[in-house]
Structures are given as C-alpha cells and as structure tokens.
VOFIVO-762074 format. One record per atom (N, C-alpha, C, CB): y, x, z. Coordinates in steps of 0.1 Angstrom, whole numbers, plus 5000, padded with zeros to 4 digits. Atoms other than C-alpha are relative to their C-alpha. Glycine has a CB too. Layout:
% VOFIVO-762074
YXZ/...
END
This chain:
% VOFIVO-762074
499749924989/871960634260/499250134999/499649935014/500849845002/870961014261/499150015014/501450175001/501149954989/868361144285/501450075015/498550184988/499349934988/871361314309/500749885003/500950154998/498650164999/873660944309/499149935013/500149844979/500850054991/872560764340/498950015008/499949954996/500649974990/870660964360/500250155006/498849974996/499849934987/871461124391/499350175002/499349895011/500649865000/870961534400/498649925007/500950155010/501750055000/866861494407/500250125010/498650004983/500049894991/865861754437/498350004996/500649975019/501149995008/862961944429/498950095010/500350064985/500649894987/860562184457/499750114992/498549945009/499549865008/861262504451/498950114992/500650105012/501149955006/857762624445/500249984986/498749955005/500650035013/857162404415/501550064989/499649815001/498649925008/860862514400/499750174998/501649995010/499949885002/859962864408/498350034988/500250075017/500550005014/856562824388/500249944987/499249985001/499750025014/858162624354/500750175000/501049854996/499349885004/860662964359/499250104996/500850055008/501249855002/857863234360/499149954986/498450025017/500849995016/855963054330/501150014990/499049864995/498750045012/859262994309/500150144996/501649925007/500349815003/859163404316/499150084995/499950075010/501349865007/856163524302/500149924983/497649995010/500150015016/857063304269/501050064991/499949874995/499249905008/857763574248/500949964984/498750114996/499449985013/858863364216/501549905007/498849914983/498150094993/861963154242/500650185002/499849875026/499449904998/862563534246/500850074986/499050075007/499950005014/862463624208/501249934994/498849944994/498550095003/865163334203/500950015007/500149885001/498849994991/867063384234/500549935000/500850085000/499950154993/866463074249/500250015010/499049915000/500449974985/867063064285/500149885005/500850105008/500550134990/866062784311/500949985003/499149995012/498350024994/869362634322/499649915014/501349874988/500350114990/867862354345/498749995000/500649874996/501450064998/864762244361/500249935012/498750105000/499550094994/864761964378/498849905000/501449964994/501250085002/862361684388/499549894987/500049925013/500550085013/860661564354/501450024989/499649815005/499250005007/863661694337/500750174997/500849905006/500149815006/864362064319/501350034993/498650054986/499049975012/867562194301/499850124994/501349995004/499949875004/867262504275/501150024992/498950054993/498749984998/870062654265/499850124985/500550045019/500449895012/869962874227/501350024994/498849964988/499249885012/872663094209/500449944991/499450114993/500250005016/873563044176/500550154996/501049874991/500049855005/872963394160/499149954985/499050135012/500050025017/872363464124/498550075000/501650114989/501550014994/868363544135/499649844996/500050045019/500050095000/868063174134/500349924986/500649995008/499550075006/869663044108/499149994984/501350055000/500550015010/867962894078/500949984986/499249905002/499549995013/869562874040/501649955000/499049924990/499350064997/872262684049/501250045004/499649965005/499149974990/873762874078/499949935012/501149984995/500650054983/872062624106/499250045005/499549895003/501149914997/869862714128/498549894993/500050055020/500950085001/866562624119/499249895003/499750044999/500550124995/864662304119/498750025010/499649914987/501149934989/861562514134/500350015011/499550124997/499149974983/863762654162/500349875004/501750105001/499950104993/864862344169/499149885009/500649964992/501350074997/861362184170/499450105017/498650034981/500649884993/860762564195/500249965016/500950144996/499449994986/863062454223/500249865003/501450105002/500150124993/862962094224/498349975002/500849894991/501449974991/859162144228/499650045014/499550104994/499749964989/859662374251/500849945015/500550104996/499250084989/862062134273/499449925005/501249944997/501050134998/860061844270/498450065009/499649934981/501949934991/856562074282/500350035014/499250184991/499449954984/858762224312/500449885007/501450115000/499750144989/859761874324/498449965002/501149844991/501850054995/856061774324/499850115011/498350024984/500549884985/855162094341/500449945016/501150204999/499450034982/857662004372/499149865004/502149945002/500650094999/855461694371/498350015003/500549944990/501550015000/852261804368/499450065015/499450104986/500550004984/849661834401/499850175000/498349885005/499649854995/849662214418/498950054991/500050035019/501249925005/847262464399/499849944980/498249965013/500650085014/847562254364/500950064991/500149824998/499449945008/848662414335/500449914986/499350124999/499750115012/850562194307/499750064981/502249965002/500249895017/849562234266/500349854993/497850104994/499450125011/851662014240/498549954989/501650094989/501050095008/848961764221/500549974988/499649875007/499550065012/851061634197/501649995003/499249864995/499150044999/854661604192/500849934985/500450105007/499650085016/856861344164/501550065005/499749774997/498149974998/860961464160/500049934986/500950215002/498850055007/863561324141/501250125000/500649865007/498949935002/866061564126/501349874998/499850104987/499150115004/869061384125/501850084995/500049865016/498949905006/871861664121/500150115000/501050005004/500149854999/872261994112/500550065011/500850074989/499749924985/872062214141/500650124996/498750035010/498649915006/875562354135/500750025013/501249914988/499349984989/877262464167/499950145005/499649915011/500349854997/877662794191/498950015008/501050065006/500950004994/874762654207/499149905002/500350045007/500650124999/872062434212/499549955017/498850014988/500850044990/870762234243/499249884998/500749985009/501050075005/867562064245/499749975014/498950074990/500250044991/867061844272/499049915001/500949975004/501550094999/863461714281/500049915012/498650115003/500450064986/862461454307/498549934993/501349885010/501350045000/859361324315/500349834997/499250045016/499950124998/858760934303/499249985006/500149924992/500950034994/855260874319/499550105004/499449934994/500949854995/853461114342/498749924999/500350075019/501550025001/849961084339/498950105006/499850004987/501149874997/846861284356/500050114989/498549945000/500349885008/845861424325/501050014984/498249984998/498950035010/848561264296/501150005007/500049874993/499150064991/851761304304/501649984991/500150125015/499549995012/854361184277/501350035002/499849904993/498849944996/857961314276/500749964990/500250155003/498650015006/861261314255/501050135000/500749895007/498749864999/863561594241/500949934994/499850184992/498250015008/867261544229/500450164995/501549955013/499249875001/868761844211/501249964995/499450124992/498750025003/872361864208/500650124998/500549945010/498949855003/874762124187/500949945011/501050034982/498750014992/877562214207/501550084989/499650125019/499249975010/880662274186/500949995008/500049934988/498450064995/884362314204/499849945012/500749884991/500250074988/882962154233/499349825002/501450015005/500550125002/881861874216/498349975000/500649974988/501450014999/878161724221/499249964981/499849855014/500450095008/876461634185/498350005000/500750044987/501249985004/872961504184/499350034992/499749965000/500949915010/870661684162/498849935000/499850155003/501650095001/866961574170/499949915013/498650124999/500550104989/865161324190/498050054998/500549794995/501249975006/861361404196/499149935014/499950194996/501450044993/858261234213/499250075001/499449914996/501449885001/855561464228/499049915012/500550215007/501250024990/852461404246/499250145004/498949884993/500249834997/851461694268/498849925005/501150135012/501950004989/847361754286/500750105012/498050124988/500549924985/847361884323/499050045001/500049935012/501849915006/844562134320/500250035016/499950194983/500449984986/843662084358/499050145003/499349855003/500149864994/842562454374/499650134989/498749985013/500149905010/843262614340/501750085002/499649924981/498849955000/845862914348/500350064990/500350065009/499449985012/848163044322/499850164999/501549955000/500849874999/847263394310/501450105008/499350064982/
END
C-alpha cells in the first residue's frame, strides 16, 4: 500500500502549514530544481518536480541524487507539520531504495510521518515517475529527523 492509499484528507492549522511553506521558501536548492510544495497536510507533504534536462543523469533520468533531494525534503516537511511550535527539523540519517528509473514528466515525493517523537521523529517518502498519467514507483526511503527545540532556521 502507498503512503496516499488509505488515508483520508488530514486537516492541518494554518499557522503550522503556513510555516512548513515559508521554510520550503527559503530552500534555495527545492528552488534550483524547481520543486514546489504541492501538499501539506497533517504529518503528510507532497513535492511536486519537472523533468528537465538540468536533472538528468547519463541515461536521460533524472537523477538518483535529485531523487534522494525531494523525497528528503517531503519526508522532513511532514515531520515539520508534526513537530512542537518554535522547533526546527534537521534530517539525521536517511536509507532509500532506488527501485526505478525516474523516467516520467515528473516526479512526486510523498512524505508522512511514521512516529512523532519529542526529539526523533521518523518518517517515510515514496517517489513516483509520472508518465501518461501513469503512477510508477521509483524509490522508497526511511529517515529519521531531530526537532532542534528553540533553534530557528536562518
């Protein structure tokens, strides 16, 4: 089952949506790729990337880095909506699985939170080419984020 299969739109308070949006905005390398936020949602993020020839590694896919960029990024913004007011999230470690060339006109990387935690808080990305309308999975990735309690972001 994918991270979007079986669970319901989430409602989220507008503050904490409007700060994942304002940080998602000052990161200049989601800007660089021309990533943009699609969804934020409680404990759950969608980004949303291009396929441009910027991207693309030897192949003609986009790269396995980029792909590692924005399912990071999905997975850290679903923690964020999770994390307590004033805390700022920083990825600890994360494991992916490539599993298909990320061949489509676009990719989406959809994070949710598995466990919240005070100061761990562990998550899940999916990235999926989009081809024709069709969904294909690409990676799967495990992260564990830190809530850096009354550290703000620069």
């Amino acid at each position: 089952m994918t991270i979007a299969e079986g669970e319901g739109a989430s409602t989220i308070d507008a503050q904490v949506a409007e700060r994942v949006r304002a940080s998602f905005a000052r990161q200049n390398a989601m800007r660089l790729i021309r990533a943009r936020l699609a969804l934020v949602a409680h404990g759950r993020t969608e980004i949303h990337l291009p396929h441009w020839d910027g991207l693309e590694q030897q192949h003609g896919f986009i790269h396995g880095g980029v792909v590692g960029m924005i399912a990071d990024s999905a997975a850290g913004y679903a923690a964020m909506t999770v994390a307590a007011p004033g805390a700022s999230v920083l990825t600890v470690e994360y494991k992916m699985n490539l599993l298909a060339p990320a061949d489509g006109e676009y990719l989406v990387a959809r994070g949710a939170v598995v466990r919240p935690g005070r100061t761990l808080i562990v998550t899940r990305a999916e990235v999926f080419a989009i081809r024709d309308g069709q969904e294909i999975l690409c990676a799967l990735m495990q992260q564990t984020i830190m809530a850096m309690h009354g550290k703000e972001e620069k």
